[in-house]
C-alpha positions in Angstrom: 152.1 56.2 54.0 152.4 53.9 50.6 149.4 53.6 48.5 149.6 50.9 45.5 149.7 53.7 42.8 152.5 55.0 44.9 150.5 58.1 45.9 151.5 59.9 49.3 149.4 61.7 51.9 151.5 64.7 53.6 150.6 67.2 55.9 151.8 70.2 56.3 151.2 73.9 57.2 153.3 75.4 54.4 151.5 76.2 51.6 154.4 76.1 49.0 155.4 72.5 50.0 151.8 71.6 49.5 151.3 72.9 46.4 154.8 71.5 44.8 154.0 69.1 42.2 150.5 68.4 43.8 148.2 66.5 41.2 145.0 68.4 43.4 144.3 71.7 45.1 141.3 71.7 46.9 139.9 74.5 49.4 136.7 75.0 51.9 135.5 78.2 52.8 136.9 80.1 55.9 133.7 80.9 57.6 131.2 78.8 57.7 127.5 79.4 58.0 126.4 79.7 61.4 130.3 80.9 62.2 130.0 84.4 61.5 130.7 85.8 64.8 134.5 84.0 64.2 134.9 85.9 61.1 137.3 88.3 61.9 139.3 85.9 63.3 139.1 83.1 60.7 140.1 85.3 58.0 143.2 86.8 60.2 144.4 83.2 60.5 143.7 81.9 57.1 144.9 84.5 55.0 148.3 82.9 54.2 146.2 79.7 52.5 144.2 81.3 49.5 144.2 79.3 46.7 145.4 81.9 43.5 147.9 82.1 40.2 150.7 81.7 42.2 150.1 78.5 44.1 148.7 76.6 41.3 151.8 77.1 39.0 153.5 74.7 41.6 151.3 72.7 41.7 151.5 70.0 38.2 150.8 71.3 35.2 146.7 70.2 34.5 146.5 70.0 38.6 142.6 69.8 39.2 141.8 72.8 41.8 138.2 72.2 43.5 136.2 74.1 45.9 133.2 72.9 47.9 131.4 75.6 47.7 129.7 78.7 48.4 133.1 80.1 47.7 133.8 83.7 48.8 136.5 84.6 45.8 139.0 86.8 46.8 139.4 84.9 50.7 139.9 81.1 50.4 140.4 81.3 46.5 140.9 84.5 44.0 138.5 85.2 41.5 140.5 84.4 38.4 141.5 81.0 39.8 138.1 80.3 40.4 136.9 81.1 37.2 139.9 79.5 35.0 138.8 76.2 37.6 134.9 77.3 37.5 134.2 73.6 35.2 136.0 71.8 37.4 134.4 73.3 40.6 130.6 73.1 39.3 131.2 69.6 38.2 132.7 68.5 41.6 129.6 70.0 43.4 126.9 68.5 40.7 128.1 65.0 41.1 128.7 65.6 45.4 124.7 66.0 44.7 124.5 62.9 43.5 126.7 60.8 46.3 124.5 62.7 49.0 120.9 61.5 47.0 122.3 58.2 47.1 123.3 58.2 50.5 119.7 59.2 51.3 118.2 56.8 49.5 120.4 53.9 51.2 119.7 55.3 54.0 115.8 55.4 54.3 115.3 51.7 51.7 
């Protein structure tokens, strides 16, 4: 898929071809809330995609890394990467605020 900055969309399951030279790593949590009974499971399955040190050195050097949030460090992201990213993260979440108030507010004018 072309983009006119020449950006590319590509999906894969391997983590390391993901990462490599990736301009953005971005992560969810595993479980979310109202999911707790798949827990277990969740984290068994997902434990191969956490978000650390290691991943983001393939990624470009100054690649953004961004995290909804709540994160739960040490699954979906470790705790250092989340706080060398923690600016980043917060920022991402504050303005999210922001889109959602203005959604609401187109949606009830």
């Amino acid at each position: 898929m072309g983009f006119k900055n020449s950006g590319r969309i590509v999906c894969t399951d391997d983590l390391e071809t993901a990462a490599s030279g990736a301009d953005l790593l971005y992560t969810d949590v595993w479980v979310s809330m109202g999911k707790e009974a798949e827990a277990a499971e969740r984290i068994r399955l997902l434990a191969g995609y956490q978000i650390n040190r290691t991943l983001v050195q393939l990624a470009k050097p100054g690649a953004l890394v961004m995290h909804c949030l709540p994160a739960y460090r040490g699954k979906e992201i470790d705790e250092a990467t989340f706080e060398a990213n923690a600016q980043t993260i917060f920022d991402q979440a504050e303005n999210r605020l922001h889109v959602q108030k203005a959604i609401l507010e187109w949606t009830v004018s």
